[in-house]
N, C-alpha and C positions, 0 to 999 in steps of 0.2 A: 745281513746280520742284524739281531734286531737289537734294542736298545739295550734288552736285560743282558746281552750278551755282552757287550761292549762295558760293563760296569761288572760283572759279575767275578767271579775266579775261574783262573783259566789255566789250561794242565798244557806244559811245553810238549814239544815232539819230542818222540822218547821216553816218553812214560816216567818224568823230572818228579820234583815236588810240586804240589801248587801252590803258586803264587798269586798272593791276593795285594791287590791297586790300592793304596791308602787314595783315599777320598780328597783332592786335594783344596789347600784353604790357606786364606790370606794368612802369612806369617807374622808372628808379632815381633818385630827388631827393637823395639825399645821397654820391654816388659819388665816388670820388676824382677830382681832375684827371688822371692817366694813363686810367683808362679813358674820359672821356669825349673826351680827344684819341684815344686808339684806336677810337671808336667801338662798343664793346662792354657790355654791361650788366656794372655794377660789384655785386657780393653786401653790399657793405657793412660788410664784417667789416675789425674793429680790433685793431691798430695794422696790418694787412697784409689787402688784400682778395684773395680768391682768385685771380683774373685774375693781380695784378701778383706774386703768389710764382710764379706758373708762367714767368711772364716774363722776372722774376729782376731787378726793376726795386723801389724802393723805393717804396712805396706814399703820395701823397702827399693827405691830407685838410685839410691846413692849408698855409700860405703858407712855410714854413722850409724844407722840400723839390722840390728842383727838380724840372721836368717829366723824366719817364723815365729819370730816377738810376739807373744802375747800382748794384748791390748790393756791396760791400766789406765785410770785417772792421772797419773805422771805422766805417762807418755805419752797420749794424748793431747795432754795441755800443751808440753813441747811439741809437736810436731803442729799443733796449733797454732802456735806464738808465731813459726816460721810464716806460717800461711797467713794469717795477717799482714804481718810485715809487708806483704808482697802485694796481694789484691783479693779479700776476703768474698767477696761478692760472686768471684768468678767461678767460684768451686764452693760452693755454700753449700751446698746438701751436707757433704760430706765433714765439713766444720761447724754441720749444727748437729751431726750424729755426735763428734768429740764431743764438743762444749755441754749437748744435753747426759752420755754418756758420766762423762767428769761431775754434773753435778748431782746426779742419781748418787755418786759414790759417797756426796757431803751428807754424813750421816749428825742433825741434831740431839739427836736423841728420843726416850721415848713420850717426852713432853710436848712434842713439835710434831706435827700432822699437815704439812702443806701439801699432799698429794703431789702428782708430779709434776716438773718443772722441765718445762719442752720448751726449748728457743726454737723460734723463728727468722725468718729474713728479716723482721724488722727489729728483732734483739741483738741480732747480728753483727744491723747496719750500727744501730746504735754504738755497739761494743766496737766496731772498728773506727768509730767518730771518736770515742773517747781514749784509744788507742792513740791515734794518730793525732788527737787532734784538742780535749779539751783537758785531758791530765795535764797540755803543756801550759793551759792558762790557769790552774789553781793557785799555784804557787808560787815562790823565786825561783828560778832559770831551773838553778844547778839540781836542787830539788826535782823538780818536776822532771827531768831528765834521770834521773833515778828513780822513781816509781814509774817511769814508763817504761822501763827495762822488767819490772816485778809485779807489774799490776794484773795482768792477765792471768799469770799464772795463780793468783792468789786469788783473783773472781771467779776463773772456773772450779774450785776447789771450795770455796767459800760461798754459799746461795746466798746468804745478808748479803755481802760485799757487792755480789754481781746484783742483784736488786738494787743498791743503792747508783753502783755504775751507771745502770739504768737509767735512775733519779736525775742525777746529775747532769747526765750527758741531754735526756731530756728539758733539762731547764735551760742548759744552754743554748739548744737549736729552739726556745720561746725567745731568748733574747736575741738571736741573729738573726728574727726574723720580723723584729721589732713590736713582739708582743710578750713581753717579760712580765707582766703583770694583769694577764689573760687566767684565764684559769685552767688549771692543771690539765692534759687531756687522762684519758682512762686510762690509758699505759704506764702515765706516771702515777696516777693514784694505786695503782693496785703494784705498783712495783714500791710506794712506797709505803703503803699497807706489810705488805711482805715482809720488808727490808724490815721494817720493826718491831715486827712478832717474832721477827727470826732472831735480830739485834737481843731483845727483851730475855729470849729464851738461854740465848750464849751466854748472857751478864748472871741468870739466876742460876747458873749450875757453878762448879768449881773451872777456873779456866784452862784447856787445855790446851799443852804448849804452844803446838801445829798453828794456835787461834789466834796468838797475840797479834802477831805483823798485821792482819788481819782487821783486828777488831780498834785497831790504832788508826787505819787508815779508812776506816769503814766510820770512825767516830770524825772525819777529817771530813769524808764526805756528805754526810749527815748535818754538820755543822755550816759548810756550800750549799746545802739545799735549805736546809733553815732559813739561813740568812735569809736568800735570794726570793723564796718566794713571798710576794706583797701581792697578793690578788687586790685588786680598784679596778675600776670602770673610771672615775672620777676623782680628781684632789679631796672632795669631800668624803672618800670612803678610807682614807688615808690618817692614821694616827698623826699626832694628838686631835685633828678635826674629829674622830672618832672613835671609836672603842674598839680595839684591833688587839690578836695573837700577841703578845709581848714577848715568846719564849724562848726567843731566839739573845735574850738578856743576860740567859742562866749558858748560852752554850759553851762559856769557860768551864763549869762547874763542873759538866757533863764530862766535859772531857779529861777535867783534873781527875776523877773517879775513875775512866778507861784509862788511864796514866798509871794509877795505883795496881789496876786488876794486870795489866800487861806488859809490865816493866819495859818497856823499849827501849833502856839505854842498855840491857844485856848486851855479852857477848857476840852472839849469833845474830845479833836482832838487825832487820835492815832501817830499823829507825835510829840504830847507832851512828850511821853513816850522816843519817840527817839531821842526830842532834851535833855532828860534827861542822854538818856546813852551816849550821844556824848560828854556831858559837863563833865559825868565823868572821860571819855578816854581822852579828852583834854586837851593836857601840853605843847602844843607848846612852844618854846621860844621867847620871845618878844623883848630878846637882846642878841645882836650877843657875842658870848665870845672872853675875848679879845685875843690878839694875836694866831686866826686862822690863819695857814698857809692855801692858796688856792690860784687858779689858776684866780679868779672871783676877787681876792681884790683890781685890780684897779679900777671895774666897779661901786665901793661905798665908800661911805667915810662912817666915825664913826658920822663925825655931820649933823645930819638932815636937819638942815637949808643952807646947804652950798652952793655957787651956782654949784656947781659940780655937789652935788646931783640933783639938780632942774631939771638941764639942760641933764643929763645921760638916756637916756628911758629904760636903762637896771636896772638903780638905785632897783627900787620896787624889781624886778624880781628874782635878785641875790641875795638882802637881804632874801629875804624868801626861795631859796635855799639852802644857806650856812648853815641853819642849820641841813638838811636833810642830807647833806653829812656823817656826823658823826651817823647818826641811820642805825638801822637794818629799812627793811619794813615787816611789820607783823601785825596780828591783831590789837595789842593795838596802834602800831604807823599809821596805814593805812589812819586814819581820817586827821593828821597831810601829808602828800605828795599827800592826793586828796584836802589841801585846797591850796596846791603849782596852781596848775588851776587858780582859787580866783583871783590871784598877778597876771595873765596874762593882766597889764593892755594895754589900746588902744594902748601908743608911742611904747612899746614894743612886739605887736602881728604886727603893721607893718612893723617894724627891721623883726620878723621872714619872712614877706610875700615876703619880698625883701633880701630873704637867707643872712642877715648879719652871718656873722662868728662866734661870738660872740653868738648873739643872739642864733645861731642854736646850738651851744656848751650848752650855757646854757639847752635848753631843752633836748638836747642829754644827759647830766648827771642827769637829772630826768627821763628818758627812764632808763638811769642806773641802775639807785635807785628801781625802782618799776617793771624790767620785768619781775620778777619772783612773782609780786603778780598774782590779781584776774585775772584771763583766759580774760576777756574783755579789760584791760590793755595790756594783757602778749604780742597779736600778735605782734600791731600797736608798741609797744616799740623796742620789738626785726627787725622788719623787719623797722621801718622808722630809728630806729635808726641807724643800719647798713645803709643807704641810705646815711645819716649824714654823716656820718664817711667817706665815698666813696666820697662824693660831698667835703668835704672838704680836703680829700685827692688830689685832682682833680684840686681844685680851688684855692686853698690855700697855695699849698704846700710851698711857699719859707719861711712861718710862723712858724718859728721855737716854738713860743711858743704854738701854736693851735696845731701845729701836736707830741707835747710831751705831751701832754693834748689829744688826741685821744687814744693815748698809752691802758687804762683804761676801758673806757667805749666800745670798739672794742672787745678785750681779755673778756666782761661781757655779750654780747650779742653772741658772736659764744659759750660760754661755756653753756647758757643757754639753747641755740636752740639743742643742743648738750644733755643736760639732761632732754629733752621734752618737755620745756618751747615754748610755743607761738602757736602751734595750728600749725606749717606750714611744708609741705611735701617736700621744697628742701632745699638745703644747701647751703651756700654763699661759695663757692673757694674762692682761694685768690693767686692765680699764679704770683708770680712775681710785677709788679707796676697794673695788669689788675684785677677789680674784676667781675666773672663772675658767674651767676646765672643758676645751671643745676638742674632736675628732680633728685631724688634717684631712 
C-alpha cells in the first residue's frame, strides 16, 4: 500500500460513506476560552496567546474576561498592571504591544505632533523598576503605597506622565549606581524633552477632566527630577562656587499653578485620598517656642507686625526653619521640611541668587536636616551643601559668627557621604585651608 493510500479517504466494504482521517495533532488542554469558541488551536502563551493578538480580542484564561473582548486602552492597561505585578520581563513582547497600543490611544490634540511612541525592553525594564520599586522612595509610606496601586494605569494612558516615569525612574538607577551627578544618559534626555512638550501642550489648552490625577503627579515627578539633577564632575562646578540652573527654587510655584488647573481635592480625585493622609501626618508648628537658642534669632523677631519683620527678606524663611532644627527627618516628619520649599519666598530666593551669607546658611542647615532622606534630596544636599560651606569658608571667613555655624552642618554632610548617603562616587578632602575634589 503506498503512502498516499495510507493518508488518503477510504470507502468501507459495502459501498458505506466515505470516511476521511482528520490529520492528527498535538491537542491544546489549557487554551483560552476564545480560541476554543473559534475552533482553532490556542499556543498557550501568557497573559496573550498568539491567535487572540492577531484577532485583536483580549485573551481570556480565566473567568474575569469576557468571551472575544475587544481590545481598548482600558483593558489593556489592566490586564497589564496584572502582568507586572507578577514578572514583566518574562512576557514583554506582548506587554509592550499593550503599553505601545494604550499610548497610541493618548490623543494631545492637534497642537502636539510626537510621532509615534513605541516602548521597548528597556522602557519596559524601567516602567517595572518604578512600579516595583522607586514610586516606593518618593514619598511617605502610606502615600507611596497608593500611587503604586494608580500609577501605571495613568502612565500608560497619559504619554507626559509615562515620559516623566521614565525620567525619574532613570535618575534613580544614576544614584544607585553611585553616579548621581553624572550626566543625563540619552534615554533620559529625550524622555525628558518629551515629557515637557507634552507637559507644555496639556497646561496651554483647557484642562480635561480624564487629565487631572495625572497632571498632579506628573507635576510631583517633575519636581524629583528637578531637584535631583546636579550634573558636576568637581566641587568647583557646584553652586554658589559657580554659576548653575537655580530653577528648581520656583518648583513650589510650578506646582501651586498645576494645583489651581487640576483641583485634587475633588470628589473623585485620587489626590483626595492623599491630601487626607497628609493632613494626618501634619503637625507642623505654627509658633515658634520660646526661648530657642539658635544661630538664625536675629534674622526674626516674636512680633509679627514689627517693622524689622516687614523689612528682614530672611524674616518668612528662618521662621519656618527654626522649628525643623529640633526634629529628626523621617517618614512621619518628611511632609513638614518639604513644606520648608513653600517659605522660599521671592525677597528671599533673591538673597540666595546674590550668595548672601546668611541666606545660604540658612538653606545650608535645611541640606542638614534632610540629606539623609529621600535619594532625590540626598545628592544635591550633600554635594551643594559642601559647596556652601567651601564658598563661605572662602568669602566669609573674617565672620566669626557664620564660620562657627559651619562647624555643624560640614561634620553632617562628610559623615553622610561617608555612610552611602547621596548617590556620589568621590569624596570632598579637606587638606589644610584648600578643599579639593578627587575620584576614589
Amino acid at each position: 500500500m503506498t503512502e498516499k493510500a495510507k493518508s488518503g479517504p477510504t470507502k468501507p466494504i459495502g459501498g458505506g460513506p466515505t470516511i476521511r482521517k482528520r490529520k492528527a495533532h498535538k491537542k491544546s488542554r489549557f487554551g483560552c476560552r476564545n480560541c476554543k469558541l473559534r475552533r482553532i488551536k490556542c499556543n498557550e502563551a501568557r497573559p496573550n496567546c498568539e491567535q487572540c493578538l492577531r484577532f485583536e480580542v483580549l485573551c481570556n484564561y480565566g473567568p474575569s474576561v469576557p468571551d472575544l473582548q475587544p481590545c481598548s486602552a482600558s483593558s489593556n492597561v489592566v490586564q497589564m498592571e496584572s502582568v507586572l505585578d507578577k514578572s514583566p520581563l518574562l512576557t514583554a513582547q506582548p506587554v509592550l504591544d499593550m503599553v505601545s497600543a494604550s499610548l497610541q490611544e493618548d490623543s494631545l490634540g492637534s497642537g502636539w505632533k510626537p510621532g509615534v511612541m513605541r516602548f521597548d525592553n528597556a522602557d519596559l525594564a524601567r516602567l517595572d523598576k518604578f512600579q516595583s520599586r522607586t514610586v516606593l522612595t518618593i514619598g511617605v509610606k502610606r502615600v507611596a503605597r497608593l500611587l503604586q496601586q494608580e500609577v501605571i494605569q495613568l502612565a500608560c494612558t497619559h504619554r507626559f506622565l509615562m515620559h516623566l516615569v521614565q525620567v525619574v525612574t532613570a535618575c534613580h538607577d544614576r544614584y544607585l549606581c553611585g553616579v548621581a551627578t553624572a550626566r543625563p544618559s540619552r534615554a533620559e534626555t529625550y524622555h525628558m524633552s518629551q515629557a515637557l512638550a507634552a507637559f507644555q501642550t496639556i497646561l496651554s489648552r483647557p484642562i480635561h477632566h480624564d487629565d487631572r490625577d495625572a497632571l498632579m503627579l506628573a507635576s510631583s515627578l517633575l519636581g524629583v527630577a528637578s531637584f535631583f539633577n546636579l550634573e558636576a564632575s568637581t566641587i568647583e562646578e557646584v553652586w554658589p562656587l559657580a554659576d548653575s540652573d537655580m530653577s528648581w527654587l520656583n518648583l513650589s510655584d510650578g506646582k501651586r499653578t498645576v494645583w489651581k488647573l487640576a483641583k485634587p481635592l475633588r470628589a473623585e480625585s485620587l489626590w483626595q485620598e492623599v491630601g487626607r493622609i497628609y493632613d494626618r501626618d501634619h503637625t507642623l508648628a505654627t509658633e515658634l517656642s520660646e526661648h530657642v537658642p539658635s544661630i538664625f534669632a536675629h534674622l526674626f523677631s516674636n512680633d509679627l507686625s514689627s517693622q524689622s519683620a516687614a523689612a528682614n527678606p530672611c524674616y518668612k524663611t528662618s521662621r519656618a526653619l527654626l522649628p525643623l532644627l529640633e526634629l529628626e527627618c523621617n517618614d512621619s516628619t518628611w511632609l513638614q521640611f518639604l513644606e520648608f520649599l513653600c517659605h522660599l519666598d521671592p525677597p528671599y530666593k533673591l538673597l540666595l541668587q546674590q550668595r548672601d551669607p546668611w541666606a545660604l546658611l540658612i538653606l545650608c542647615y535645611w541640606y542638614m536636616k534632610v540629606c539623609r532622606g529621600a535619594w532625590w534630596v540626598s545628592s544635591r544636599c550633600i554635594l551643594q551643601g559642601q559647596a556652601i560651606c567651601l564658598y563661605l569658608e572662602r568669602y566669609h571667613s573674617t565672620d566669626a559668627a557664620i564660620q562657627a555655624a559651619l562647624k555643624q552642618p560640614r561634620l553632617e554632610f562628610e559623615a553622610a557621604q561617608m555612610d552611602g548617603w547621596g548617590g556620589i562616587s568621590f569624596v570632598v578632602h579637606r587638606p589644610q585651608s584648600a578643599t579639593v575634589l578627587q575620584w576614589m
